[in-house]
C-alpha positions as CSV (number, residue, x, y, z in Angstrom):
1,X,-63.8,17.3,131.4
2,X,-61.9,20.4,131.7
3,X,-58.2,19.6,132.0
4,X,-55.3,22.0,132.5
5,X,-56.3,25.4,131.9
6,X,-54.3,28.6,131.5
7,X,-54.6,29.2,135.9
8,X,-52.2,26.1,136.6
9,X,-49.8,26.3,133.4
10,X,-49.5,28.6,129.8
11,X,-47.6,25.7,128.3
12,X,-47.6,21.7,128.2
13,X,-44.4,20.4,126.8
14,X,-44.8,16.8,125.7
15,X,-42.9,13.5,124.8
16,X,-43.6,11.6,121.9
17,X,-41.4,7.7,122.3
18,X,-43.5,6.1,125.2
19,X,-46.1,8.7,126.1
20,X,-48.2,9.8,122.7
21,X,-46.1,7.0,120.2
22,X,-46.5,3.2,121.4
23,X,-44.0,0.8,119.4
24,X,-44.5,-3.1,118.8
25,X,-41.6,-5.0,120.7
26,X,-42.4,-7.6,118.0
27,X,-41.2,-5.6,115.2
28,X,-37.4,-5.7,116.4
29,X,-38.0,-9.9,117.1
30,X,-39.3,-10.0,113.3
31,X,-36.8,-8.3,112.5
32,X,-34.2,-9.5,114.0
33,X,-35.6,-13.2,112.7
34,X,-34.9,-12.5,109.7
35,X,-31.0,-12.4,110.2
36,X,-31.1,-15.0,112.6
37,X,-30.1,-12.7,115.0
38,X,-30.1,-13.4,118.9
39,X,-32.4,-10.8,121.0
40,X,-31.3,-7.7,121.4
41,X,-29.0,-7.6,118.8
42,X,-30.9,-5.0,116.3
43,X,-31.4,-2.9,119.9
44,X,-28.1,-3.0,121.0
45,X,-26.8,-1.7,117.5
46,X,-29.1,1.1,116.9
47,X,-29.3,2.2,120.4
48,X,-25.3,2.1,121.5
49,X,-24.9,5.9,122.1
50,X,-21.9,6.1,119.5
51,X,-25.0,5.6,116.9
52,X,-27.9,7.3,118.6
53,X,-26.5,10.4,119.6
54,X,-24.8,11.8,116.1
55,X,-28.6,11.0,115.0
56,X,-30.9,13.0,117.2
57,X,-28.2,15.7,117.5
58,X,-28.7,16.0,113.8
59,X,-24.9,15.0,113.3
60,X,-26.5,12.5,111.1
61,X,-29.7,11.9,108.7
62,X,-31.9,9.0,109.7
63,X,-30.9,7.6,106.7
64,X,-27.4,7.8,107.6
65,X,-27.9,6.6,111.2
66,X,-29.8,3.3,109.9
67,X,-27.2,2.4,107.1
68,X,-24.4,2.7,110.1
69,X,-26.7,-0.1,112.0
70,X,-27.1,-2.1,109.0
71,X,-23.0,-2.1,108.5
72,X,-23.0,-2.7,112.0
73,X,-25.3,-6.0,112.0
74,X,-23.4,-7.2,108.5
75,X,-20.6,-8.4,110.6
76,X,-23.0,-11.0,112.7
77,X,-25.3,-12.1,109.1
78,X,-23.8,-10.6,106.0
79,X,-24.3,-7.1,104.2
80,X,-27.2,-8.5,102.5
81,X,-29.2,-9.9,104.7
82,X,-29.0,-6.9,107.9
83,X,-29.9,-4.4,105.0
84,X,-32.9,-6.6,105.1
85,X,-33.2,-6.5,108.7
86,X,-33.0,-3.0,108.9
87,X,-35.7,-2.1,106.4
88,X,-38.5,-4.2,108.3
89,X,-37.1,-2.9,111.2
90,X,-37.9,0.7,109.3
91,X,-41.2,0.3,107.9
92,X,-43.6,0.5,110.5
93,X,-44.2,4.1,112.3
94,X,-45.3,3.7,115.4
95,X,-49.0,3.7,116.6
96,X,-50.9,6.7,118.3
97,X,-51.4,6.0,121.9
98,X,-55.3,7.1,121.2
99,X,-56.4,8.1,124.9
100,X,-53.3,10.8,125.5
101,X,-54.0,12.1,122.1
102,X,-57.5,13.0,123.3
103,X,-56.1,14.2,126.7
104,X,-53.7,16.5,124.6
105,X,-56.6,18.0,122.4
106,X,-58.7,18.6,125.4
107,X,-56.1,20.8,126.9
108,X,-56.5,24.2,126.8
109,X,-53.0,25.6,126.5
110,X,-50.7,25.3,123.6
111,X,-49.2,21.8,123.5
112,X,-45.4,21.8,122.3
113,X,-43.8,17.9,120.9
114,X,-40.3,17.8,122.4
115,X,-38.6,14.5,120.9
116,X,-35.6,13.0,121.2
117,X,-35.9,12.1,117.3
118,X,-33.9,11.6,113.9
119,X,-34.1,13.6,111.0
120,X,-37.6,11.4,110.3
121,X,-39.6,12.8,113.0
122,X,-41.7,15.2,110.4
123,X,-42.9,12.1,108.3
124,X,-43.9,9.9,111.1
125,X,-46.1,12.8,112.9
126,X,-47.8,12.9,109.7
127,X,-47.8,9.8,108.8
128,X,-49.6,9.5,112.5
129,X,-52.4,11.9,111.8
130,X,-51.2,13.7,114.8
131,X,-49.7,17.2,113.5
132,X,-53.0,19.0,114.8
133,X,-52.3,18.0,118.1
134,X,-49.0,20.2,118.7
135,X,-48.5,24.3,118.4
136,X,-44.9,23.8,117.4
137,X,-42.6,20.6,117.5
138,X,-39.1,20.7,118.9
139,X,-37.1,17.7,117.5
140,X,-33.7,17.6,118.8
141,X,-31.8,16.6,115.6
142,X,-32.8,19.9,114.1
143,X,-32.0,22.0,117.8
144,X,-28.8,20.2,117.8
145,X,-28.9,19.0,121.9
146,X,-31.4,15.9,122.9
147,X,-32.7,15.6,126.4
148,X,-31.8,15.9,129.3
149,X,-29.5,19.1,127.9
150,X,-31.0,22.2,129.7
151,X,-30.8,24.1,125.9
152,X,-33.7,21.8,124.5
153,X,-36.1,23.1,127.3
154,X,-35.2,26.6,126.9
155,X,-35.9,25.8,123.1
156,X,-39.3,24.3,123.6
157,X,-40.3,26.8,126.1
158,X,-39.5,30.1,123.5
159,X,-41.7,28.3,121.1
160,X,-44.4,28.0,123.3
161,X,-44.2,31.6,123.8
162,X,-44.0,31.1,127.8
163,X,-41.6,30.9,130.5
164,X,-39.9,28.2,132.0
165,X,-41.9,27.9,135.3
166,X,-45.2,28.2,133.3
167,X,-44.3,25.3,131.8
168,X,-45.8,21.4,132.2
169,X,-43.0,18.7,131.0
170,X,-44.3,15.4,130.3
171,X,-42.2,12.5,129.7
172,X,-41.5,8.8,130.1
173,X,-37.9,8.9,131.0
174,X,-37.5,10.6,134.5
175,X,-34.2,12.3,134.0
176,X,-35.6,14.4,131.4
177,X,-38.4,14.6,134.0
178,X,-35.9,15.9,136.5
179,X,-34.1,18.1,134.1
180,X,-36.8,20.1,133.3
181,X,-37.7,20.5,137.4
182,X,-34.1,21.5,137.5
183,X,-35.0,24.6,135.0
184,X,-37.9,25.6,137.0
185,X,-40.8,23.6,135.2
186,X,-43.3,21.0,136.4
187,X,-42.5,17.6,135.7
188,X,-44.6,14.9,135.1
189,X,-43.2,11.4,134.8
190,X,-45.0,9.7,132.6
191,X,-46.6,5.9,133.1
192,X,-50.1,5.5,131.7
193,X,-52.7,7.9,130.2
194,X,-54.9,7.2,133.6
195,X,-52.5,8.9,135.8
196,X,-51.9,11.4,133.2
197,X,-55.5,12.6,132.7
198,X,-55.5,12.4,136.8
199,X,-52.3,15.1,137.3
200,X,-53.7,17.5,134.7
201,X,-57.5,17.4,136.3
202,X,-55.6,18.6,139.1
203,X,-53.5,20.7,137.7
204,X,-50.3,19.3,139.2
């Protein structure tokens, strides 16, 4: 089937974290297990904005950004033991949410990544297999500004070559959904690769 074709949009714009890239909630618990840690501990460490942001503004290298989480845990289970937690925590990549991969390949418009991401975004995709998929990636710790910060979009949409109303935005997270319908582009908030495939048939 013939999805969104140059007529409706010159550009899709996609999300990687909860649209292309699934991640195993179990990961964090084994994780987390190993420091005796209660739930939500690892989460609420790597997640707290006073760590996150410096690393997908590129303030910070991933590396940097994990061994600030792993000082952080060392408090609750020793230095030891959360550099431990940490690196299990690490290890895994992600996997390839398979049916919006194929939805993205069967598009007929250039397809730009726009991540929220750390410094380790360019080993992941390719540790994915999932490179081909994209004309250009935008990762925000190289751009400097993360989502929902209008410059990001403006980024993404001169490296699709298009302007900003000829652009489809598709992400999990509706206020970078909304952001991007604030620039002038169609927003799509993401759910499940069904409702996905059914907006861009439509070309919505």
């Amino acid at each position: 089937m013939r999805l969104v074709g140059v007529g409706a949009f010159d550009a899709v714009l996609c999300d990687l974290d909860g649209v292309l890239r699934w991640w195993d909630p179990a990961i964090m618990r084994e994780a987390e297990g190993i420091g005796a840690l209660p739930p939500g501990t690892l989460a609420g460490a790597a997640f707290a904005p006073e760590r996150l942001v410096p690393a997908i503004t590129g303030v910070q290298t991933d590396e940097q950004w994990r061994a600030a989480v792993a000082s952080d845990l060392a408090e609750h289970c020793g230095a030891a033991t959360a550099r431990e937690v940490v690196a299990h925590w690490s290890e895994p990549v992600g996997a390839v949410v398979d049916e919006v991969a194929g939805i993205l390949a069967d598009l007929h418009v250039p397809v730009v990544l726009v991540s929220n991401a750390t410094s380790r975004l360019g080993s992941d995709l390719a540790a994915l297999g999932v490179l081909d998929l994209f004309e250009a990636v935008v990762n925000s710790s190289s751009v400097g500004v993360a989502k929902p910060d209008p410059g990001i979009y403006r980024f993404a949409a001169r490296q699709a070559g298009v302007e900003l109303d000829r652009c489809l935005f598709i992400d999990d997270t509706l206020a970078n959904v909304e952001a991007a319908r604030v620039l002038g582009m169609t927003g799509v908030h993401y759910r499940d690769p069904a409702g996905l495939r059914a907006v861009l048939a439509q070309g919505r």
